[in-house]
C-alpha positions in Angstrom: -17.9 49.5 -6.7 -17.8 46.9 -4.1 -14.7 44.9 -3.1 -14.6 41.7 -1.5 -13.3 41.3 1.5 -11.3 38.1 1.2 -9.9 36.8 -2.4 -11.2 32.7 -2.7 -9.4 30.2 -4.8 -10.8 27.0 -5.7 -8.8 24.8 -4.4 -10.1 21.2 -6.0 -9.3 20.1 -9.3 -12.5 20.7 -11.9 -14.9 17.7 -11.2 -15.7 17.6 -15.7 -12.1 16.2 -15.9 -11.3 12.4 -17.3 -7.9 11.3 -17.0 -8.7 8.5 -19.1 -9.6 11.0 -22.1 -7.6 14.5 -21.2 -8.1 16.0 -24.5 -11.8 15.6 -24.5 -12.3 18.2 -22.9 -9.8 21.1 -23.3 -10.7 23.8 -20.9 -10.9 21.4 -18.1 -7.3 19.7 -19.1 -6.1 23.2 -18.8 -8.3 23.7 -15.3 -6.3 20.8 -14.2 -3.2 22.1 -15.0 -3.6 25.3 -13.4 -4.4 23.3 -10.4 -1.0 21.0 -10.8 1.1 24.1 -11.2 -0.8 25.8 -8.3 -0.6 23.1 -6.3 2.7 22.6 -7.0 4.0 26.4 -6.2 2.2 26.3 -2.6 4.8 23.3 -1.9 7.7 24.8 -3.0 7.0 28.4 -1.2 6.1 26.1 2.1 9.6 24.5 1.6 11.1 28.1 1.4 8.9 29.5 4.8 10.2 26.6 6.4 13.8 26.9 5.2 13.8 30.5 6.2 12.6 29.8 9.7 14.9 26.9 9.8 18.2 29.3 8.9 17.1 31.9 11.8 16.7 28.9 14.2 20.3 27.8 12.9 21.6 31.8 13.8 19.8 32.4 16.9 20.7 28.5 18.6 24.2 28.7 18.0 26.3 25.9 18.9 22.9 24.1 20.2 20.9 24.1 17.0 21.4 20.1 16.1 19.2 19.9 18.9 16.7 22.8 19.4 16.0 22.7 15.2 15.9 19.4 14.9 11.9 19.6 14.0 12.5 22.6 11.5 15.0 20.1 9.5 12.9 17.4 9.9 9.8 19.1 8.3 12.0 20.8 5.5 13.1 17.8 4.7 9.6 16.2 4.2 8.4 19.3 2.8 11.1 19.0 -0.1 10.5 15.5 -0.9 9.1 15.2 -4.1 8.9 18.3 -4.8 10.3 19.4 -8.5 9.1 20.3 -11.8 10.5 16.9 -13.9 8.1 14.4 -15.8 8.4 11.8 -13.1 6.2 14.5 -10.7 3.7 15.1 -13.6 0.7 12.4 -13.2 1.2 9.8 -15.0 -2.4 10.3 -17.1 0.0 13.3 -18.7 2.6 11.1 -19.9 3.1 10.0 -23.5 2.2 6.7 -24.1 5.3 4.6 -24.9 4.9 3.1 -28.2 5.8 -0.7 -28.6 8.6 -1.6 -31.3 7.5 -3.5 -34.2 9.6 -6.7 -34.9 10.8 -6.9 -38.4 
């Protein structure tokens, strides 16, 4: 038995998916999901690297990190924007289509 030396993810979303029609084709509407959710984990847990890095800059700086940590907060703070699990994140191919009211 022969293991591989490195462990390779694909990293694109599947190239069979229509956003247009996500539910004619249900393996790659789930592909694309994994790749959302994927996706979305590698932002949070680069939010969290930076954060940590950010907190020992804060320790180690002292009474000068508003200066010397300045580009830690910066990226965090681009790192976290947008970044969440609501249904504004989702694409909006996933959202329900809103149904008009019939006038009586």
């Amino acid at each position: 038995m022969v293991r591989k030396a490195k462990v390779e993810f694909d990293e694109l979303p599947p190239d069979n998916f229509d956003p247009k029609n996500p539910y004619g084709d249900p393996v790659a509407m789930l592909e694309y999901r994994e790749h959302l959710v994927r996706e979305k984990w590698i932002q949070i847990e680069t939010a969290k690297i930076i954060r940590e890095r950010l907190r020992w800059c804060y320790r180690i700086e002292g009474i000068n990190h508003h200066q010397k940590c300045r580009h830690l907060v910066d990226q965090y703070l681009e790192a976290t924007r947008g970044v969440g699990w609501g249904k504004d994140a989702r694409p909006p191919e996933f959202h329900e289509p809103k149904k008009a009211v019939e006038a009586e």
